[in-house]
Kinemage of the C-alpha trace (Angstrom):
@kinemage 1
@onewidth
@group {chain A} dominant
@subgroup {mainchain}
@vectorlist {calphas} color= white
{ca unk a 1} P -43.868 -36.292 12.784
{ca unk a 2} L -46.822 -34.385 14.320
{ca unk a 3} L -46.432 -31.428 16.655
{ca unk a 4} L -47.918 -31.457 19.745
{ca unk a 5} L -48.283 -27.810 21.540
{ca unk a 6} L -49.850 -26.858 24.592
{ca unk a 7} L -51.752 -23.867 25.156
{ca unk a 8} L -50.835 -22.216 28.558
{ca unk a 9} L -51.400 -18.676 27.484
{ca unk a 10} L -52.773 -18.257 31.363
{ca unk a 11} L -49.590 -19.447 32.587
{ca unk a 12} L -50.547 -22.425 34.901
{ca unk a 13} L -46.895 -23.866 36.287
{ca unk a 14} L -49.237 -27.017 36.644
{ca unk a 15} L -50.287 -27.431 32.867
{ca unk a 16} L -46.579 -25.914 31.715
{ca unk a 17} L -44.525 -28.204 33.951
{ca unk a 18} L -47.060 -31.795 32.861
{ca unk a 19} L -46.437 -30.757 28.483
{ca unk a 20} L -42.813 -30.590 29.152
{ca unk a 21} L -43.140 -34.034 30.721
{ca unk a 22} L -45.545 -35.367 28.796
{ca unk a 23} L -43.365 -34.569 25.481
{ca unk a 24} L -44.638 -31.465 24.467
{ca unk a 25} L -43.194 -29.802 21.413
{ca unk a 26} L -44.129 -26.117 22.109
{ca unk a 27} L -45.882 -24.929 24.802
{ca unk a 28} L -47.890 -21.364 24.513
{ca unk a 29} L -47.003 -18.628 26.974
{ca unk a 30} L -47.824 -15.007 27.818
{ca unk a 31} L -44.882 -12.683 26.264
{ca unk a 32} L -44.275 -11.212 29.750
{ca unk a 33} L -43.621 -14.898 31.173
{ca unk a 34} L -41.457 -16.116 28.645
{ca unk a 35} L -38.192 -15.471 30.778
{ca unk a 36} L -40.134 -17.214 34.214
{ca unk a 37} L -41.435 -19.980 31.680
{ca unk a 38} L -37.713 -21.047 30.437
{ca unk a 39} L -37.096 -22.153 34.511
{ca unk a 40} L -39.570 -24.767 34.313
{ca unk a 41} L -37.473 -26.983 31.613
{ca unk a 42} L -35.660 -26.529 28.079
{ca unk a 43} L -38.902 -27.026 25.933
{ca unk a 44} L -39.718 -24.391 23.183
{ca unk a 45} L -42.171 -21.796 24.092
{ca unk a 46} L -44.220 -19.866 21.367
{ca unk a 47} L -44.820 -16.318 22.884
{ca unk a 48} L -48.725 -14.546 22.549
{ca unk a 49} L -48.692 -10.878 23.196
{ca unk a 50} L -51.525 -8.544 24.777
{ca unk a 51} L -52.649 -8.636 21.717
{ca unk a 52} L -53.163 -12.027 20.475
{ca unk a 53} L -50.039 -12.167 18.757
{ca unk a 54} L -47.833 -15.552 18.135
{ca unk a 55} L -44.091 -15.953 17.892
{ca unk a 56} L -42.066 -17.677 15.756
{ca unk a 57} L -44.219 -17.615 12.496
{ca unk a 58} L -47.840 -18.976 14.424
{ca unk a 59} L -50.648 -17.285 13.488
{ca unk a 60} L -54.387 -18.059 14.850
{ca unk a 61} L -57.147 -17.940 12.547
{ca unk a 62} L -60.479 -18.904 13.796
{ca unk a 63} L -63.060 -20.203 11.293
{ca unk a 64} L -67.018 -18.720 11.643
{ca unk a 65} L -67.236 -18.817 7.477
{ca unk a 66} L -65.695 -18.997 4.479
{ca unk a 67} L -63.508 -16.346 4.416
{ca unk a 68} L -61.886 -16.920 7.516
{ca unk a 69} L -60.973 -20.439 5.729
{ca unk a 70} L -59.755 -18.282 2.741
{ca unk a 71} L -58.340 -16.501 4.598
{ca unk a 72} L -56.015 -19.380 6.637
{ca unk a 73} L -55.491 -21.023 3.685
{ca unk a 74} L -53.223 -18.068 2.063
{ca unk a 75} L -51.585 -17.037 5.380
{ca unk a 76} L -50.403 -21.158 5.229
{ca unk a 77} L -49.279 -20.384 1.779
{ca unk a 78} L -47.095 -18.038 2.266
{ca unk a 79} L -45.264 -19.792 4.772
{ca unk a 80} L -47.343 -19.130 8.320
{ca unk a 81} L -47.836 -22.082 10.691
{ca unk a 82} L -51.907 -21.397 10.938
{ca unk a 83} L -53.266 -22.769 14.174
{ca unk a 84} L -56.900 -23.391 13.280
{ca unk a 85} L -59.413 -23.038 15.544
{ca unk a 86} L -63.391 -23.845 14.738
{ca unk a 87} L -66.149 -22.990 16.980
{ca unk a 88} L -67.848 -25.866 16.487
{ca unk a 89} L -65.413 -28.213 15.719
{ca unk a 90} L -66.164 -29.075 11.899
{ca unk a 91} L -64.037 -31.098 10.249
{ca unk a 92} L -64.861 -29.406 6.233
{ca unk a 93} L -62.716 -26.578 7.140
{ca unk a 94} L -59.525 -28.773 7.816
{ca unk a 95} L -60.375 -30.949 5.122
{ca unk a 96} L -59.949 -28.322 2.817
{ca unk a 97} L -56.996 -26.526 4.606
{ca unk a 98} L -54.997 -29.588 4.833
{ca unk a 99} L -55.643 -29.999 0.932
{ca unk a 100} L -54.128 -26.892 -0.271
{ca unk a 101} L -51.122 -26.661 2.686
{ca unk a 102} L -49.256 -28.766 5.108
{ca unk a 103} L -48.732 -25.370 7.486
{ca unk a 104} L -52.027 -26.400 9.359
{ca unk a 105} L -52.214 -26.844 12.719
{ca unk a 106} L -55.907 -27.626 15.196
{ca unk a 107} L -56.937 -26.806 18.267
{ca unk a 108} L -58.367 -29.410 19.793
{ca unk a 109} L -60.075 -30.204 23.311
{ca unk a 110} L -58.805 -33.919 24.093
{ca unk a 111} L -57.344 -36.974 23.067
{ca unk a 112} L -60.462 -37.724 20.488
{ca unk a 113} L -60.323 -34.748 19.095
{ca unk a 114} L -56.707 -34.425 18.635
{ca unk a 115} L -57.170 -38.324 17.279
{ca unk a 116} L -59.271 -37.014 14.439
{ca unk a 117} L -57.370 -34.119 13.562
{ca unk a 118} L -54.082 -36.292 12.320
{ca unk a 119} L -56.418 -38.888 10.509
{ca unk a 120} L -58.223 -36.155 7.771
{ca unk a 121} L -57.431 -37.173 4.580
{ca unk a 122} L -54.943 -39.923 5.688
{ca unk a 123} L -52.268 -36.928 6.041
{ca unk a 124} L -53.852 -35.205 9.182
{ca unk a 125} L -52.814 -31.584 9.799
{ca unk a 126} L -49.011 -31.191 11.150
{ca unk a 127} L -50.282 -30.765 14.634
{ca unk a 128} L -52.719 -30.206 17.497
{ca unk a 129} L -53.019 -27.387 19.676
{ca unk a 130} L -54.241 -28.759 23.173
{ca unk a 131} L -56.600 -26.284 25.514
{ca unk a 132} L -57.141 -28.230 28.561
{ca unk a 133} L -57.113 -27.562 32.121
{ca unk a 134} L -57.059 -31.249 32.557
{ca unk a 135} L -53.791 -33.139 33.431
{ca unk a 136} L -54.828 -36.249 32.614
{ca unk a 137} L -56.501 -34.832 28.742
{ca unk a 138} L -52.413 -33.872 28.424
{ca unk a 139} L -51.050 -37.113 28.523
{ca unk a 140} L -53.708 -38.684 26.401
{ca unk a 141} L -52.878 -35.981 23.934
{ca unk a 142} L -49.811 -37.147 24.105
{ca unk a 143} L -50.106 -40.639 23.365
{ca unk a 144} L -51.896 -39.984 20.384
{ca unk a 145} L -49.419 -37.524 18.857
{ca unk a 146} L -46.202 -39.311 20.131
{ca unk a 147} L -47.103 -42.902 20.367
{ca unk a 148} L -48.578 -43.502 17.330
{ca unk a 149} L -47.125 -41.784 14.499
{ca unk a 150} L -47.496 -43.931 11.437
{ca unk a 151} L -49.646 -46.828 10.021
{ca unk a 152} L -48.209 -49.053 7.487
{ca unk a 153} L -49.432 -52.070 6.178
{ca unk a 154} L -46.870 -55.425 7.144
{ca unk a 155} L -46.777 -58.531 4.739
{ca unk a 156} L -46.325 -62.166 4.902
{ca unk a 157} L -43.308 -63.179 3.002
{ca unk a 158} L -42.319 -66.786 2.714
{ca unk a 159} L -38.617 -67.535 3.656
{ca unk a 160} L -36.442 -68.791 0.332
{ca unk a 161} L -33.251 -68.526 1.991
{ca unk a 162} L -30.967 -68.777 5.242
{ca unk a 163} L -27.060 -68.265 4.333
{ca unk a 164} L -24.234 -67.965 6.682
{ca unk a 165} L -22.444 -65.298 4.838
{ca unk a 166} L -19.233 -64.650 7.537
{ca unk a 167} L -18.541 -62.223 9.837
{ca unk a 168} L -19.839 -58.932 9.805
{ca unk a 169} L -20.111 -55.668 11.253
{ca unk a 170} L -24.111 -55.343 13.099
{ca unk a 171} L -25.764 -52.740 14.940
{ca unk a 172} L -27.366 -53.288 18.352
{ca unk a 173} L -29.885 -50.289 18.683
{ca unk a 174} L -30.653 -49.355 22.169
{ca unk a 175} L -33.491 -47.052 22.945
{ca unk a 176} L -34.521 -45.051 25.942
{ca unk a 177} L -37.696 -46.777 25.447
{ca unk a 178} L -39.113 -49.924 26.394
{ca unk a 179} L -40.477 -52.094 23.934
{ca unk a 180} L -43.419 -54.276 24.154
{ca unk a 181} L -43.493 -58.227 22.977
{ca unk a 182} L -44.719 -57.736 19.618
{ca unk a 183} L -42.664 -54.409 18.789
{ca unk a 184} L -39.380 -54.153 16.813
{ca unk a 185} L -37.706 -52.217 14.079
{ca unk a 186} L -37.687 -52.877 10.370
{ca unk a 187} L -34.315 -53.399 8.130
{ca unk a 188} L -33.746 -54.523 5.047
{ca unk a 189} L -30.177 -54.538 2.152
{ca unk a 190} L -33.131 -52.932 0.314
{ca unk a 191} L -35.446 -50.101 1.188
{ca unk a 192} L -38.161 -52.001 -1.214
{ca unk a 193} L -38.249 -55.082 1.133
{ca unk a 194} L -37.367 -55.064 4.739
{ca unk a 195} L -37.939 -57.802 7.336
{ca unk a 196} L -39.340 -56.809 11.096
{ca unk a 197} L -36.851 -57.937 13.447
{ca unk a 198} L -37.781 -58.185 16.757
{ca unk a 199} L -36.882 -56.382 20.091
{ca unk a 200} L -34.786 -58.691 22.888
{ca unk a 201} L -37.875 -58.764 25.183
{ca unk a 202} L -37.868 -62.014 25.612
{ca unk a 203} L -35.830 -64.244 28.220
{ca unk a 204} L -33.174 -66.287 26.628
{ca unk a 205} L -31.001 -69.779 28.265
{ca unk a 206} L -27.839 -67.540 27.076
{ca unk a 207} L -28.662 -63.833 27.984
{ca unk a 208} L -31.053 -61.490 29.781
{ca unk a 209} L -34.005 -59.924 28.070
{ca unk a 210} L -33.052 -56.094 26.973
{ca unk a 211} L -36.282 -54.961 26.300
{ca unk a 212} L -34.808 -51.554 25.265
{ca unk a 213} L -32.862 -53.286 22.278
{ca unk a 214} L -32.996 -54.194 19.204
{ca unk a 215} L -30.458 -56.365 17.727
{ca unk a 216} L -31.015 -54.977 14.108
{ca unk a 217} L -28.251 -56.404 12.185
{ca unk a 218} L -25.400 -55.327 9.303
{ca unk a 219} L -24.179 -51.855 9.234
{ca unk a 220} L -24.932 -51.335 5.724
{ca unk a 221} L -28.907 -52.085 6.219
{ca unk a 222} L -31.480 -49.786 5.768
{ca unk a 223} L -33.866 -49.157 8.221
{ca unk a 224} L -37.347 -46.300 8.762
{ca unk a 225} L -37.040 -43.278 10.717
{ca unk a 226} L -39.909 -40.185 11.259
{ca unk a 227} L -41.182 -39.357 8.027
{ca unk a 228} L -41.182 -41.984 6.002
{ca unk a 229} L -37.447 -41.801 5.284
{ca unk a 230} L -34.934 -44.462 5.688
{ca unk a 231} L -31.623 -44.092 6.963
{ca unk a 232} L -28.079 -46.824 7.046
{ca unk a 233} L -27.564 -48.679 10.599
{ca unk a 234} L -24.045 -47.194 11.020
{ca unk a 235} L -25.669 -43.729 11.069
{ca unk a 236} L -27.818 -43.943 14.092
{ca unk a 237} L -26.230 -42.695 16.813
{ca unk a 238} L -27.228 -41.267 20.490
{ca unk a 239} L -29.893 -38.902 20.362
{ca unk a 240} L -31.543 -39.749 16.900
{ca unk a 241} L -35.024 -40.716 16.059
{ca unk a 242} L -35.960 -44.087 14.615
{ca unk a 243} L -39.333 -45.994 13.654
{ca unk a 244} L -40.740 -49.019 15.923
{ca unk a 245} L -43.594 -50.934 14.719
{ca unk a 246} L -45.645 -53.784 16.254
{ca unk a 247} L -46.793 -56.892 14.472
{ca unk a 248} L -49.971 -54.444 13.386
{ca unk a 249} L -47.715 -51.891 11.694
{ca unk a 250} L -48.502 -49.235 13.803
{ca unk a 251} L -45.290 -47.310 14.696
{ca unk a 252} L -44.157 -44.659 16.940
{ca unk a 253} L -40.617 -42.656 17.243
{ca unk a 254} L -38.129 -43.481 19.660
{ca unk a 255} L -34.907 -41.769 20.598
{ca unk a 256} L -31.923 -44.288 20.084
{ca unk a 257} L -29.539 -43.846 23.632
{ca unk a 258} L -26.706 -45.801 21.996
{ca unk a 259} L -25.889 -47.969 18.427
{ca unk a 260} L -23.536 -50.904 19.520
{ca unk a 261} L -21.367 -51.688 16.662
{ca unk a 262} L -19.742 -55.204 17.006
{ca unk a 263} L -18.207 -57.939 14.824
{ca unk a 264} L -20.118 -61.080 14.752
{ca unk a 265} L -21.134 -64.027 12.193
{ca unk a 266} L -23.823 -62.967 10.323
{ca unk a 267} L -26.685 -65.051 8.464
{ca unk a 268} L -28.401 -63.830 4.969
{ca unk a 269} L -32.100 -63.892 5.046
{ca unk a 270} L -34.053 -63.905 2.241
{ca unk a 271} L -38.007 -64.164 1.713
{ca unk a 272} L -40.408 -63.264 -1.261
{ca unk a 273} L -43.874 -61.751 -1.234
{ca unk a 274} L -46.212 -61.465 -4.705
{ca unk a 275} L -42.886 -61.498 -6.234
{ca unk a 276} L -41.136 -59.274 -4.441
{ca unk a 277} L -37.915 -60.014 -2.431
{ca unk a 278} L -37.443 -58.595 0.397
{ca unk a 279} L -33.548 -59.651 2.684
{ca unk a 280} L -31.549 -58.874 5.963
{ca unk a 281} L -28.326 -60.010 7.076
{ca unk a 282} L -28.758 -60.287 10.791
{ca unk a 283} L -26.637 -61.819 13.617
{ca unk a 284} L -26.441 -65.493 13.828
{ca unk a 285} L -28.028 -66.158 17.351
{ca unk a 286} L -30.175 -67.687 19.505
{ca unk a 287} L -31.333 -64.121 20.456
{ca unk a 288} L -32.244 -62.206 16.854
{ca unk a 289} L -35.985 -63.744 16.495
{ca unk a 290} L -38.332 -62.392 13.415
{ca unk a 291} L -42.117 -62.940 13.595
{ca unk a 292} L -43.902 -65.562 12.047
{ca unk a 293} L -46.964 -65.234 10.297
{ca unk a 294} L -48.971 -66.076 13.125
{ca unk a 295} L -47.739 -63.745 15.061
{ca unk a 296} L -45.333 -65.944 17.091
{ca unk a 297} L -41.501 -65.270 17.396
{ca unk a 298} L -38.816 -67.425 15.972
{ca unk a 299} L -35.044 -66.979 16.243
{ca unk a 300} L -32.710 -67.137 13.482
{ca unk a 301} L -31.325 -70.312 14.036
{ca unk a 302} L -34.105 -72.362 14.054
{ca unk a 303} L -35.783 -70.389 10.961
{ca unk a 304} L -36.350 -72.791 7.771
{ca unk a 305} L -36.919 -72.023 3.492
{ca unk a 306} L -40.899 -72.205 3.777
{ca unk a 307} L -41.608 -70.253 6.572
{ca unk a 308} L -43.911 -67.010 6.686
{ca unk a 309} L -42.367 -64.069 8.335
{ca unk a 310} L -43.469 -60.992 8.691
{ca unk a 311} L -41.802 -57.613 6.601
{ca unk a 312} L -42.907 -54.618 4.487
{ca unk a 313} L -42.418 -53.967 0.935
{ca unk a 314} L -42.464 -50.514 -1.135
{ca unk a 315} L -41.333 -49.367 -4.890
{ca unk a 316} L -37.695 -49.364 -4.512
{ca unk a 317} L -35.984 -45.978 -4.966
{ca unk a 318} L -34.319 -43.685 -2.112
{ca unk a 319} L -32.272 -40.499 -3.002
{ca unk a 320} L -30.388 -39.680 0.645
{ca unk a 321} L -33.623 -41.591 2.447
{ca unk a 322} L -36.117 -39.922 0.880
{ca unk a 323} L -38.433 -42.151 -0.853
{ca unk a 324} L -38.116 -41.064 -5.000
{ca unk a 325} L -40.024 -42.353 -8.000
{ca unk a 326} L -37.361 -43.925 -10.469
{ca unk a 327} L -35.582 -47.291 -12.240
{ca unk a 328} L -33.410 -48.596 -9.521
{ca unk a 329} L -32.359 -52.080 -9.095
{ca unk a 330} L -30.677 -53.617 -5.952
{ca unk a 331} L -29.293 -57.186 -5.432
């Protein structure tokens, strides 16, 4: 996930007090204000001394030629976080930074800026550094960094299967988020094909909408977290991170505020793309809908062998949810 930070060296309550709410990750205050700083909400503060000093490993390099850059790029080798700040906002210098370390961080100016920064070279730098006086610039900033956190590209797989297969222990997730129509979560038996499942925002005959929830089906599924890691459905618990996506693949971390874990009858759904099989065994109700190919949601129960849904697909192969390059085969 990318960092956002805040740069409130001046100490301005105003700009301190609107990073914690906005989601900050570390805000920057003056050494002799660290104490006064803590009052305004449990965030973490890097400290900056009289003399331009940064706590907690931070170091700021700013970047007028080439040796400044050579410079930044060792200090991130060794281990420093290297906020990197150019005068006239080039983006060769973080290019090449961002090539030789992931210990790069940018300042930026606002939400295009910062937007930039976490694109270069596909793998962005690790964060942004936001100086702003405006309120409004810290929210944006926000979005950016927080909202959209990953891209993946989503698949049309054509259904080959729908099998009652029992009861079944599944996993309701419920965020402290609301989802949109269009967002859900993806989980699959197999970390190499996983079906999107979507959130309950949508009124039902038999239930209220929970537009915080996703119904996401057997315990022993996988399903994507921050990072591009996977992780089981029994382990998510109150206070974790997990990955939503919408129907574009664009995803964003939420925090999960409670995994529900109750027996129900379960259905086995299987569907195949270029070859590649991709399966979930979700709840059998009117509730659990997937998304078609065009974008339109269909529940469980009325899904039929022929239909496109949509789902993701990757080279199978997870060590402890970390994505690893070997033979692996899972049925």
């Amino acid at each position: 996930m990318k960092e956002f930070i805040v740069d409130a060296s001046d100490y301005d309550k105003t700009i301190i007090t609107t990073a914690i709410e906005s989601g900050a990750d570390y805000i920057i205050v003056p050494e002799d204000k660290l104490k006064e700083a803590k009052k305004l909400g449990r965030v973490n503060f890097i400290t900056i001394d009289k003399n331009g000093n940064l706590s907690d490993d931070f170091v700021l390099v700013v970047i007028n030629d080439k040796k400044d850059e050579e410079r930044a790029a060792q200090l991130a080798k060794s281990g420093k976080k290297v906020i990197v700040k150019t005068t006239d906002w080039t983006i060769i210098p973080l290019e090449n930074l961002i090539a030789q370390s992931e210990n790069i961080y940018a300042v930026v100016k606002n939400a295009d800026e910062a937007g930039i920064a976490v694109g270069i070279l596909e793998k962005g730098v690790k964060g942004v550094v936001l100086e702003t006086k405006d309120l409004n610039e810290i929210k944006k900033v926000a979005n950016v960094i927080k909202e959209t956190s990953e891209k993946i590209e989503l698949v049309k797989a054509k259904v080959t299967a729908i099998i009652p297969v029992g009861m079944g222990d599944r996993v309701a997730v419920d965020t402290t988020s609301l989802f949109k129509r269009g967002e859900g979560m993806l989980v699959g038996n197999s970390s190499a094909g996983m079906i999107f499942v979507h959130a309950e925002t949508e009124e039902s005959p038999y239930v209220a909408s929970r537009p915080f929830r996703v119904n996401a089906g057997a315990v022993h599924m996988y399903t994507r977290v921050p990072g591009g890691k996977t992780v089981y459905l029994c382990e998510l618990e109150a206070g974790k991170e997990v990955m939503a996506y919408d129907i574009e693949g664009n995803g964003r971390a939420v925090v999960v505020g409670r995994a529900k874990i109750e027996r129900r009858p379960m259905l086995l759904v299987e569907a195949e793309y270029q070859g590649k099989k991709l399966s979930a065994v979700l709840q059998n109700a009117e509730t659990i809908r997937l998304v078609k190919g065009d974008g339109s949601l269909i529940s469980v129960v009325d899904l039929k062998e022929g239909d496109e849904i949509l789902g993701y697909v990757e080279e199978a192969g997870r060590h402890f949810g970390m994505k690893v390059e070997e033979t692996i085969l899972e049925k």
